[in-house]
MDTraj code that builds the backbone (N, CA, C; nanometers):
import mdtraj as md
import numpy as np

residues = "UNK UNK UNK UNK UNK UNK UNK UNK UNK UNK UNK UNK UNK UNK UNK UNK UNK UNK UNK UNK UNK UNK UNK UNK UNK UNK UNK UNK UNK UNK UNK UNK UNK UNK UNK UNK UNK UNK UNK UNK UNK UNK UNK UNK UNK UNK UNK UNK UNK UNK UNK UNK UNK UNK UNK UNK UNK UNK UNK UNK UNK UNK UNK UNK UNK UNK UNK UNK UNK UNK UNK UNK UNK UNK UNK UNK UNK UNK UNK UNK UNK UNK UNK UNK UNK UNK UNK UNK UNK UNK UNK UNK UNK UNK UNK UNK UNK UNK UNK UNK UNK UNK UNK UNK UNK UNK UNK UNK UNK UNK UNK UNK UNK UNK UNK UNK UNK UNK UNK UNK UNK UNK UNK UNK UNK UNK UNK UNK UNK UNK UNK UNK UNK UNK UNK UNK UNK UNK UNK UNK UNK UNK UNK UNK UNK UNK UNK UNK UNK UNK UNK UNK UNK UNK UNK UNK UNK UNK UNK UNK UNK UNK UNK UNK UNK UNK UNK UNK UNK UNK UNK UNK UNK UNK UNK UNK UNK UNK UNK".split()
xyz = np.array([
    [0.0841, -0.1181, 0.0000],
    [0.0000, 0.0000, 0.0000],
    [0.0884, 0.1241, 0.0000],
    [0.0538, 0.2518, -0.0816],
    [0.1545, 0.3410, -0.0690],
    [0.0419, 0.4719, 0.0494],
    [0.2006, 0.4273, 0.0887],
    [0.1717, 0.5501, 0.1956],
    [0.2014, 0.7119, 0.1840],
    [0.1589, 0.8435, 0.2364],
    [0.2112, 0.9871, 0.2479],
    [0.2152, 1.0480, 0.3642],
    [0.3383, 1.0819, 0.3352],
    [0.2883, 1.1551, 0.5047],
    [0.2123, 1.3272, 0.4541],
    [0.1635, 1.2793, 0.5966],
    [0.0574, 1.4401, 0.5934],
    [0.0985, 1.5266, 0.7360],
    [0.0565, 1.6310, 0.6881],
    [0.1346, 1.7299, 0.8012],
    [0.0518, 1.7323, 0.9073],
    [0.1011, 1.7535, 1.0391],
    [-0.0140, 1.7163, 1.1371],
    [-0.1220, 1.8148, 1.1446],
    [-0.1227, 1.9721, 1.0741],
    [-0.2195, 2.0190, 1.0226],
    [-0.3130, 1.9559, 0.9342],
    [-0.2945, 1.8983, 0.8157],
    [-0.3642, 1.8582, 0.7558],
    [-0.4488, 1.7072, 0.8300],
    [-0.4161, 1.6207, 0.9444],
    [-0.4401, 1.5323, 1.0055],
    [-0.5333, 1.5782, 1.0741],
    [-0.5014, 1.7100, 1.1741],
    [-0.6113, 1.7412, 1.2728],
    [-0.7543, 1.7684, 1.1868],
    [-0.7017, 1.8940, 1.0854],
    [-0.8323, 1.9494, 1.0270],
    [-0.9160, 1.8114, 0.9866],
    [-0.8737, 1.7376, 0.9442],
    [-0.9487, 1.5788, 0.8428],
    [-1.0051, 1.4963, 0.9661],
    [-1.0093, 1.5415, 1.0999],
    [-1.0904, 1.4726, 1.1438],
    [-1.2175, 1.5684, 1.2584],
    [-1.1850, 1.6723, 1.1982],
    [-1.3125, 1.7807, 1.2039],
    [-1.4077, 1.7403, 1.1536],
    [-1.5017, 1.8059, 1.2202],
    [-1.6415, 1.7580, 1.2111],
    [-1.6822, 1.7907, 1.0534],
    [-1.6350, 1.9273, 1.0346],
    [-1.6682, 1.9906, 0.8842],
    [-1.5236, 2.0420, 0.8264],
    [-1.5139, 2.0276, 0.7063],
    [-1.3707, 2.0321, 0.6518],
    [-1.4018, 2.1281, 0.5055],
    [-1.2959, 2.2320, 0.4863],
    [-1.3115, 2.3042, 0.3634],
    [-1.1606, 2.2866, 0.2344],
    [-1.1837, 2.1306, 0.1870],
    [-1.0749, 2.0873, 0.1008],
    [-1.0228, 2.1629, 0.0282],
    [-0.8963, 2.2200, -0.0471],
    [-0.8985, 2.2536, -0.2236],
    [-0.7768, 2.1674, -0.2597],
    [-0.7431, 2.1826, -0.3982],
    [-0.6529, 2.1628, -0.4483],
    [-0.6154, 2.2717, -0.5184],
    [-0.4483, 2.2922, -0.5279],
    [-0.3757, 2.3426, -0.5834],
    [-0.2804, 2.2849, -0.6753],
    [-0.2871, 2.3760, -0.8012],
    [-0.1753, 2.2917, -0.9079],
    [-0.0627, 2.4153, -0.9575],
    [0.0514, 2.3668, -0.9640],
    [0.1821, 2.4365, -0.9968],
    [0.1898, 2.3890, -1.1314],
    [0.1973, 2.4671, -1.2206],
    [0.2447, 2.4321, -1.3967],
    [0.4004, 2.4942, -1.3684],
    [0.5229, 2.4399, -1.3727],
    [0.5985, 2.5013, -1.4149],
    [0.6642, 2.4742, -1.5855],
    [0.6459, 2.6538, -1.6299],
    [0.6844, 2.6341, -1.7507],
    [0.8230, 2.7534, -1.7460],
    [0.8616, 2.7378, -1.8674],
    [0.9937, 2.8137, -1.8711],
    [0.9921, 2.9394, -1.8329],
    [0.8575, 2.9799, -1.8791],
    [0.8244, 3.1845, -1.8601],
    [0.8084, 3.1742, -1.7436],
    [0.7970, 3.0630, -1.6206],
    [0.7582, 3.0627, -1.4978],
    [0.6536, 2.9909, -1.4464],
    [0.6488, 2.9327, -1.3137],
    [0.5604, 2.8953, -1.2468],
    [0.3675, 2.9666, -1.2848],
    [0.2904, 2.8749, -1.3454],
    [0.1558, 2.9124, -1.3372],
    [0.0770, 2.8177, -1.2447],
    [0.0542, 2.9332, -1.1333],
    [-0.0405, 2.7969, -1.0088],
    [-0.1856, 2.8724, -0.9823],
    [-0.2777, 2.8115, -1.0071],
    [-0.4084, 2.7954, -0.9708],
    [-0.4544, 2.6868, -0.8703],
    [-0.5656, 2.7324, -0.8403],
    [-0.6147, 2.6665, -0.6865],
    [-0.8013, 2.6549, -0.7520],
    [-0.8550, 2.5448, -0.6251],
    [-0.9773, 2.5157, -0.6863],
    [-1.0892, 2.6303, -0.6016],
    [-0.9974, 2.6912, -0.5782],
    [-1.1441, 2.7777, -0.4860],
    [-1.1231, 2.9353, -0.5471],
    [-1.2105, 3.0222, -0.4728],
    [-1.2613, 3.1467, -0.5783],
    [-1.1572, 3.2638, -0.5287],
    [-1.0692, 3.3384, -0.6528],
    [-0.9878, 3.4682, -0.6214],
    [-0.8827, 3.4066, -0.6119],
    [-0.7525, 3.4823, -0.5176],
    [-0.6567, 3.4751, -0.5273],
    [-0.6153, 3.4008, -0.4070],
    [-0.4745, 3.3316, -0.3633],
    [-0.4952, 3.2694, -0.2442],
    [-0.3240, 3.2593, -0.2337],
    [-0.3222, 3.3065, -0.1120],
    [-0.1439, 3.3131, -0.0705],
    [-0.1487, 3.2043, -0.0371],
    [-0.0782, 3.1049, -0.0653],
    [-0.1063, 2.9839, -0.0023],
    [0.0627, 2.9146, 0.0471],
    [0.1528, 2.9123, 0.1249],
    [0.3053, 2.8870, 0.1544],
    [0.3637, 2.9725, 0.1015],
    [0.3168, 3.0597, 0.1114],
    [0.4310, 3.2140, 0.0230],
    [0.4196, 3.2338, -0.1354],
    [0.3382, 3.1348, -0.1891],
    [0.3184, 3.1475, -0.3122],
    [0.1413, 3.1804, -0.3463],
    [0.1264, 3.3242, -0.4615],
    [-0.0113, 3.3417, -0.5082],
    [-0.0242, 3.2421, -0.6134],
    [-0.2097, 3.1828, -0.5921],
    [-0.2572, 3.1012, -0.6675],
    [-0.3431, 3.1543, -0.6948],
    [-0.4264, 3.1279, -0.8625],
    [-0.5535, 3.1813, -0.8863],
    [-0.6720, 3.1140, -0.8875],
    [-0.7456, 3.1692, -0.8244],
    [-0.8953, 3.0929, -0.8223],
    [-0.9314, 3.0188, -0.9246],
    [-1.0179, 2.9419, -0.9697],
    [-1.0660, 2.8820, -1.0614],
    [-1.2087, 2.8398, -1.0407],
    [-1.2216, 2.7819, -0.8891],
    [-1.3381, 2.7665, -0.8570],
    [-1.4069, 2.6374, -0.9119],
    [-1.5142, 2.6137, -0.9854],
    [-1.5594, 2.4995, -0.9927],
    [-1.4931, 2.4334, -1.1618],
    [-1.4062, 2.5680, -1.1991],
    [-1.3838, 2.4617, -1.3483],
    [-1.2651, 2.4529, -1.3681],
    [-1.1574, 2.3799, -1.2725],
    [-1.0909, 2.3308, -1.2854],
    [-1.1027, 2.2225, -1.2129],
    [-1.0935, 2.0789, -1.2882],
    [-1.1289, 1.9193, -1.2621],
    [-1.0064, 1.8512, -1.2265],
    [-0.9472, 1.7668, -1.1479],
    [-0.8640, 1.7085, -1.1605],
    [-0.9045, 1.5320, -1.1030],
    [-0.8451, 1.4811, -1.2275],
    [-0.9277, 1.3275, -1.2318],
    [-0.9078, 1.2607, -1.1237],
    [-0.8915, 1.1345, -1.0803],
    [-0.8525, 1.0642, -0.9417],
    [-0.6920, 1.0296, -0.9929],
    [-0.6588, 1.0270, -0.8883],
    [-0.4608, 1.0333, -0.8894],
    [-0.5202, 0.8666, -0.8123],
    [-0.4186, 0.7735, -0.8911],
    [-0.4287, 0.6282, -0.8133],
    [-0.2858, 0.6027, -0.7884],
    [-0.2460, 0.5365, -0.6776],
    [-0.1098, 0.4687, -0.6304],
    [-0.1435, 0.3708, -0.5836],
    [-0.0810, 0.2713, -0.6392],
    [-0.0636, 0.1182, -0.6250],
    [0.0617, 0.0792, -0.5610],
    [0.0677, -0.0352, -0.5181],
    [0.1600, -0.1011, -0.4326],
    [0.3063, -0.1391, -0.5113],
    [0.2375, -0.1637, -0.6920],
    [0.3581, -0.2087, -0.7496],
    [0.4091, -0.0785, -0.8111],
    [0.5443, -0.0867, -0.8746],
    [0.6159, 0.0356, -0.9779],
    [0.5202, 0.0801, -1.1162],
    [0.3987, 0.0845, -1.0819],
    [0.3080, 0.1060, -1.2081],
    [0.2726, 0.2418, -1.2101],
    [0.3251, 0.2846, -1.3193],
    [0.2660, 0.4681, -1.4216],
    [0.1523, 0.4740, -1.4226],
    [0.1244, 0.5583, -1.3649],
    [-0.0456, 0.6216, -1.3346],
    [-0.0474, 0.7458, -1.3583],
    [-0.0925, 0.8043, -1.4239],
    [-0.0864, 0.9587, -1.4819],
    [-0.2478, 1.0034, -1.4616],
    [-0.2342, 1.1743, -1.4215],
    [-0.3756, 1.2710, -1.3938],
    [-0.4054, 1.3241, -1.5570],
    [-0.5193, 1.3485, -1.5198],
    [-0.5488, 1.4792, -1.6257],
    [-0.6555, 1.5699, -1.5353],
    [-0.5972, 1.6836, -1.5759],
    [-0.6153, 1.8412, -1.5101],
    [-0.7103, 1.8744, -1.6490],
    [-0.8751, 1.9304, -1.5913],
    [-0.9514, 2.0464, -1.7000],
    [-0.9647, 2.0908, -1.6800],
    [-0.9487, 2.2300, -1.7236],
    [-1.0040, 2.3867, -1.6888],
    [-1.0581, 2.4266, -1.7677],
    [-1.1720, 2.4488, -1.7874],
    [-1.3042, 2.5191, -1.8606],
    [-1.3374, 2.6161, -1.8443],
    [-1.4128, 2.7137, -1.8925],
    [-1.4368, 2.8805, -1.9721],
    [-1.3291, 2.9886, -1.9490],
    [-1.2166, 2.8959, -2.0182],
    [-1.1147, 2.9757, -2.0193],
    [-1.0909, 3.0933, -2.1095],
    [-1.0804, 3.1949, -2.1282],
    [-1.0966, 3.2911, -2.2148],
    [-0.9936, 3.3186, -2.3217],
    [-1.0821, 3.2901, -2.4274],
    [-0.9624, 3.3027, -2.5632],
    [-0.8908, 3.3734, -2.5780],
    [-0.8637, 3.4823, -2.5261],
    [-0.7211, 3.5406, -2.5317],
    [-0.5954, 3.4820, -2.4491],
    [-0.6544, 3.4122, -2.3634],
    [-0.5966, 3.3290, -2.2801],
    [-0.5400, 3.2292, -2.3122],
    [-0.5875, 3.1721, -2.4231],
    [-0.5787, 3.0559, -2.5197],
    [-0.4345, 3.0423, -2.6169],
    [-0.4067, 3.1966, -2.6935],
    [-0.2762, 3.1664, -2.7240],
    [-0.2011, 3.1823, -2.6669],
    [-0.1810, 3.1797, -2.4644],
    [-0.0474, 3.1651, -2.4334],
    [-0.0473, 3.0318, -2.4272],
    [-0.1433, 2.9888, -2.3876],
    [-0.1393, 2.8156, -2.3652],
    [-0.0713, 2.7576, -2.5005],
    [-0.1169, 2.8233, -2.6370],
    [-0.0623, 2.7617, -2.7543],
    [0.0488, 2.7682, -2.7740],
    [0.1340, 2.8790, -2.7527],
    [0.2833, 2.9618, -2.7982],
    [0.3893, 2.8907, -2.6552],
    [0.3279, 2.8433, -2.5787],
    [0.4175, 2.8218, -2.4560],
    [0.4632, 2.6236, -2.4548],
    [0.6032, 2.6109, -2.4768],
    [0.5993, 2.5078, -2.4725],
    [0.5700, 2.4357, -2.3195],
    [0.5608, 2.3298, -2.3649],
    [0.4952, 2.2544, -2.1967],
    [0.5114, 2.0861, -2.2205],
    [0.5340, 2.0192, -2.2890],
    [0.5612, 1.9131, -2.2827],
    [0.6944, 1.8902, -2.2438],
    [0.6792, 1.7800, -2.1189],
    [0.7641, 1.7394, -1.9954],
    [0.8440, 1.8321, -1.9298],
    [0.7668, 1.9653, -1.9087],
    [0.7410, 2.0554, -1.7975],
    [0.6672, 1.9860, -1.6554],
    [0.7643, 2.0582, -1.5973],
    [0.6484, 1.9381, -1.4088],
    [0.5428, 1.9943, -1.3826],
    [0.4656, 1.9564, -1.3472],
    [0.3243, 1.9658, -1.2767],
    [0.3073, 1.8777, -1.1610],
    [0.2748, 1.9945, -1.0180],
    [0.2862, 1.9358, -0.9554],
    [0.1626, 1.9870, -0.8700],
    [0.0676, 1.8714, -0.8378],
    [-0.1002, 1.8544, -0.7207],
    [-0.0586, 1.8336, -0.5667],
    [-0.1251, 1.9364, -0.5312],
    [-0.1001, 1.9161, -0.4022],
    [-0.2428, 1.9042, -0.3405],
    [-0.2964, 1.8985, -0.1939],
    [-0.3755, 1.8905, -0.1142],
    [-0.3911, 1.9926, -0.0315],
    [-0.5063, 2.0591, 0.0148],
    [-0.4893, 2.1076, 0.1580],
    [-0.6251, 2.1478, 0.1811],
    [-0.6111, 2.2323, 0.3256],
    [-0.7768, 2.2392, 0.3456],
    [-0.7469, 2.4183, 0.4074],
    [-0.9180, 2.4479, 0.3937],
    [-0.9105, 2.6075, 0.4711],
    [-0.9405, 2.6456, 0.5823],
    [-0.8524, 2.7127, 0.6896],
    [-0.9143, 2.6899, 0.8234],
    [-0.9323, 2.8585, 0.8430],
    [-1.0591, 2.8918, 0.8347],
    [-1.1190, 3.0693, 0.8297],
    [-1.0663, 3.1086, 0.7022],
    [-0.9865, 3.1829, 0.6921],
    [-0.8793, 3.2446, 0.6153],
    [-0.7222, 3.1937, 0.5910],
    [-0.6630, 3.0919, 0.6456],
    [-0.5761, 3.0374, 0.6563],
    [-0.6004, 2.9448, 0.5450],
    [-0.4820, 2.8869, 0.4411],
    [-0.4585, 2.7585, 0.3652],
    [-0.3690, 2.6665, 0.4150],
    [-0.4124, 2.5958, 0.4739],
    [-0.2859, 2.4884, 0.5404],
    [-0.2809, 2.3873, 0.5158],
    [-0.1690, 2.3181, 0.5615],
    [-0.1855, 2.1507, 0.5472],
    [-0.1245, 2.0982, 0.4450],
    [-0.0954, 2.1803, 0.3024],
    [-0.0492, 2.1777, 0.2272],
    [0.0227, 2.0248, 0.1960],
    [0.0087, 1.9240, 0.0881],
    [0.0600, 1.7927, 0.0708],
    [0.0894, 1.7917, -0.0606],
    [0.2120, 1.7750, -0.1077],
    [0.2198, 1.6917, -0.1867],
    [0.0959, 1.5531, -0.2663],
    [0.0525, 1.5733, -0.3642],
    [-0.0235, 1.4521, -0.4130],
    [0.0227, 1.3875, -0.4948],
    [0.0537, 1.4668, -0.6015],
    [0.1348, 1.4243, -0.7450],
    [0.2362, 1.4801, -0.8090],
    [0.3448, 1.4504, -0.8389],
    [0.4190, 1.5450, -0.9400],
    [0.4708, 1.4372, -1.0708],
    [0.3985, 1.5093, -1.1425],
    [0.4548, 1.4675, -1.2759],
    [0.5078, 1.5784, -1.4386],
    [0.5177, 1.4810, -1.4878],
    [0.5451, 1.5632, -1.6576],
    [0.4181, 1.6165, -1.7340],
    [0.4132, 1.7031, -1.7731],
    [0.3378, 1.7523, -1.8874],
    [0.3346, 1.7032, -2.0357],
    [0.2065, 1.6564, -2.0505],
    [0.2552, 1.5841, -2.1841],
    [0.1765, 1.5935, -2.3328],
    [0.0157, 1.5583, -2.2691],
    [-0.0800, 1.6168, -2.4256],
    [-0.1332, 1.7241, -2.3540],
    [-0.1802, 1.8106, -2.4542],
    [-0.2716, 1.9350, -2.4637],
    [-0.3723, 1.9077, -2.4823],
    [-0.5023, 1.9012, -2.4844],
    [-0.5789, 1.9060, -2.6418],
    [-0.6674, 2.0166, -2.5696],
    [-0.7161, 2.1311, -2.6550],
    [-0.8147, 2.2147, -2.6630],
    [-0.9595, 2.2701, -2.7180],
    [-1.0713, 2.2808, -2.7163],
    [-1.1643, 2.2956, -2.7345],
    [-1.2460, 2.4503, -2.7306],
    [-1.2071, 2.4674, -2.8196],
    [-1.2297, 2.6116, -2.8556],
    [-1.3957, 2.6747, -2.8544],
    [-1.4582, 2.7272, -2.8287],
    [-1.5816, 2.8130, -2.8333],
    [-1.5755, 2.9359, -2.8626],
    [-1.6585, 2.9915, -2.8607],
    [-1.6636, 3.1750, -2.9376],
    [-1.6240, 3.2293, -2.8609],
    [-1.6563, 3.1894, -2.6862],
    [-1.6158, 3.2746, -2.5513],
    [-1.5270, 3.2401, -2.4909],
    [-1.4873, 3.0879, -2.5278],
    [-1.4302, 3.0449, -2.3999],
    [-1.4062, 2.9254, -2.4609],
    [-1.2829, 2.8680, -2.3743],
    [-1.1812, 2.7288, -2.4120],
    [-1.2367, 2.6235, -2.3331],
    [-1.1344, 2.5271, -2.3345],
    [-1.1634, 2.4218, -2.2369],
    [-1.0171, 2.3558, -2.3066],
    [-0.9225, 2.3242, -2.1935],
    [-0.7933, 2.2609, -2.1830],
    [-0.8374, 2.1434, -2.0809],
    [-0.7952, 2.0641, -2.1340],
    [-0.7213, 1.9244, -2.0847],
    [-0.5974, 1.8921, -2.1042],
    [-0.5097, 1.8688, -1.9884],
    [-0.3856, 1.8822, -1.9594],
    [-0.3762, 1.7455, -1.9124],
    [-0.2895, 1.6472, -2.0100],
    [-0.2581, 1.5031, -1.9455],
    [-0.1785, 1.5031, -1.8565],
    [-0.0745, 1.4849, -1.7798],
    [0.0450, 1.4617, -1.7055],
    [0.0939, 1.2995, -1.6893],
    [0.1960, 1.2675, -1.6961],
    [0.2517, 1.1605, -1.6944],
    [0.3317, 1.1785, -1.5618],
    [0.3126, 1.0372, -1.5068],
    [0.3774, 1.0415, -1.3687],
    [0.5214, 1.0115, -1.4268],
    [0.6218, 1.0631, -1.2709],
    [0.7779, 1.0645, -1.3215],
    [0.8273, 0.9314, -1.3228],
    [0.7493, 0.8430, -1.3005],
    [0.8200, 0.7036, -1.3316],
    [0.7803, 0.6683, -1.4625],
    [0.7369, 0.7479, -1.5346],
    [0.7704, 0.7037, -1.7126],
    [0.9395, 0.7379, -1.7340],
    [0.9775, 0.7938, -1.6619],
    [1.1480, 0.7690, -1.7142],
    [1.2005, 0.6335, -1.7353],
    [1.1287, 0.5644, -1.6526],
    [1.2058, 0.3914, -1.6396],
    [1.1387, 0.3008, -1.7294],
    [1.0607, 0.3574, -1.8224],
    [0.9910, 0.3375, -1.9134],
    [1.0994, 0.3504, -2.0498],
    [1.1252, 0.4279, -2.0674],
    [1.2003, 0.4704, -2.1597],
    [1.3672, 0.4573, -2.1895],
    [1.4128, 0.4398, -2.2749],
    [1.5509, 0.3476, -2.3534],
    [1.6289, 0.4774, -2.3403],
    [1.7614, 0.4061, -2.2829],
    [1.8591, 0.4927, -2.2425],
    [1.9386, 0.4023, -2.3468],
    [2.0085, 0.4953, -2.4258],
    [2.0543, 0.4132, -2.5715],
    [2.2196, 0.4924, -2.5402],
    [2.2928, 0.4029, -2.5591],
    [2.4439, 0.4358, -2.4954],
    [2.5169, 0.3486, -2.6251],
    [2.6216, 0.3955, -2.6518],
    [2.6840, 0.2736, -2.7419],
    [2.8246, 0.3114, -2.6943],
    [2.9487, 0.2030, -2.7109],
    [3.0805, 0.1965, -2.6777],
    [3.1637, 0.2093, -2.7565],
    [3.1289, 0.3502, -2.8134],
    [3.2249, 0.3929, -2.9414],
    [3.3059, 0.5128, -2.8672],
    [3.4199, 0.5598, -2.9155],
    [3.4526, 0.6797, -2.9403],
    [3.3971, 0.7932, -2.9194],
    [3.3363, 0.7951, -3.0257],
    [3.2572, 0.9181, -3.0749],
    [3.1350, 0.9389, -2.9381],
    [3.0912, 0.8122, -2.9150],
    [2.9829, 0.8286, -2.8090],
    [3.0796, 0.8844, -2.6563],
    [3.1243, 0.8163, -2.6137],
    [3.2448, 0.8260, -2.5037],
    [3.3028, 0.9964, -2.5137],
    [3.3290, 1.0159, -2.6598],
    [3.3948, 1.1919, -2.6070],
    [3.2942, 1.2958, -2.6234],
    [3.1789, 1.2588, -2.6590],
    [3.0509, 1.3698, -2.6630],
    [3.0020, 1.3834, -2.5092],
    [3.0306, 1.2390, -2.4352],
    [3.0343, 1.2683, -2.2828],
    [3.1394, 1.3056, -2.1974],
    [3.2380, 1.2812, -2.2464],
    [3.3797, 1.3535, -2.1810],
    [3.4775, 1.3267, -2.2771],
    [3.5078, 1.4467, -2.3052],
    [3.6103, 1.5105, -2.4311],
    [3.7283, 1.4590, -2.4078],
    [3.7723, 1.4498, -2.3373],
    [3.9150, 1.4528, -2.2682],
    [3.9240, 1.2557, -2.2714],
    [3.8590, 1.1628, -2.2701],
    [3.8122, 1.0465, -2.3047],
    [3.9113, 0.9734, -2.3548],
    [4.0210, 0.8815, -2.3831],
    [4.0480, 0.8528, -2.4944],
    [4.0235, 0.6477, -2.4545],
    [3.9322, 0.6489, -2.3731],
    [3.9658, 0.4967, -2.2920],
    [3.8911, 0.3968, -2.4263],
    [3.7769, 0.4663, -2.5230],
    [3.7139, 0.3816, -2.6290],
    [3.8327, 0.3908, -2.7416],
    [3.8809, 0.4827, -2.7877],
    [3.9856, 0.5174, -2.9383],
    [4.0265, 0.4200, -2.9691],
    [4.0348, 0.2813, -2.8901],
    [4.0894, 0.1471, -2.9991],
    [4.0013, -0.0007, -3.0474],
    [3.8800, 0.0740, -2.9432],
    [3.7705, -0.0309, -2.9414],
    [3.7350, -0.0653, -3.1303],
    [3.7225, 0.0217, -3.2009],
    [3.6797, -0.0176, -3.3170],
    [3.8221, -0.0788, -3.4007],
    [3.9273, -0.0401, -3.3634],
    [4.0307, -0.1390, -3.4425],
    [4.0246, -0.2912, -3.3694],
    [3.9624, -0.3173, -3.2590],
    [4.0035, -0.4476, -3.2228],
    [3.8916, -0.5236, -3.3075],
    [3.7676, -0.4717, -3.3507],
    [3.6924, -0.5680, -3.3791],
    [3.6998, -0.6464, -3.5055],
    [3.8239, -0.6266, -3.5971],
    [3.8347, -0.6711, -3.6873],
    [3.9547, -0.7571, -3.6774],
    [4.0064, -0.7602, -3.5511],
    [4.1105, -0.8807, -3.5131],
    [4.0812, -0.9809, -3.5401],
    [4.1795, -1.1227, -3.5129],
    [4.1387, -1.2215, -3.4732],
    [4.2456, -1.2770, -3.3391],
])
top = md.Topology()
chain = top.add_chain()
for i, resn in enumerate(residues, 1):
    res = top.add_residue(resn, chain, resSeq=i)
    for name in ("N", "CA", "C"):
        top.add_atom(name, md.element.get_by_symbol(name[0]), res)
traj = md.Trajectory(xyz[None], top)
């Protein structure tokens, strides 16, 4: 079973009688960190501003299993406003991190703050209207790295593109025509 730890803020509030959840998501892209939160306006939340979104931003169920298995979110945010639309287009973002966190509201306070998910950024797809967008944002969890072919070869040429100064491959290709 995978376990998290939770901060003992976030422990006490969760066994209150009445609880005021959100989630917060961090896009980091090259022009900078874009973080929105699921509740309404602006929200200092650990020293960092997040923007409201309120009820239209979705984020699917995050699953963790016991074994090394890739489980990836998808994040929607709906009536997003088309001018809004070509930064999302012009900004690269594939395997940029994205990272879900947890927490709850106590009065005016955001606390509790958890870690949920951090992963890669990976499809876009968008849905355009006259007023307003709608993004779906896949994310791939970071154990798709171990997924993927680390391709190395024992040449020369490979050996000094990783360290110049190298010369330990330079005879490997005359031996193979020995006997």
């Amino acid at each position: 079973m995978a376990t998290r730890d939770l901060t003992t803020v976030l422990t006490n509030a969760l066994d209150d009688a009445v609880i005021q959840p959100f989630f917060a998501v961090q896009f980091d892209f090259d022009s900078g960190p874009v973080r929105v939160w699921t509740g309404v306006g602006e929200a200092t939340i650990d020293g960092d501003t997040y923007t409201g979104t309120g009820n239209l931003l979705s984020i699917s169920s995050i699953e963790e299993t016991a074994e090394m298995a890739v489980r990836g979110a998808t994040l929607t945010m709906t009536g997003i406003p088309s001018e809004l639309l070509s930064l999302a287009l012009q900004e690269p973002y594939q395997g940029r991190v994205c990272t879900i966190y947890f927490g709850v509201v106590d009065g005016s306070t955001y606390s509790g703050l958890t870690q949920l998910f951090t992963g890669y950024m990976d499809e876009m797809n968008i849905e355009e209207g006259a007023d307003f967008a709608t993004i779906e944002m896949k994310v791939e969890n970071k154990l798709i790295d171990l997924e993927r072919a680390r391709v190395r070869r024992f040449t020369s040429a490979y050996q000094k593109s990783k360290y110049p100064s190298d010369k330990g491959l330079d005879f490997v290709e005359d031996q193979q025509d020995k006997e």
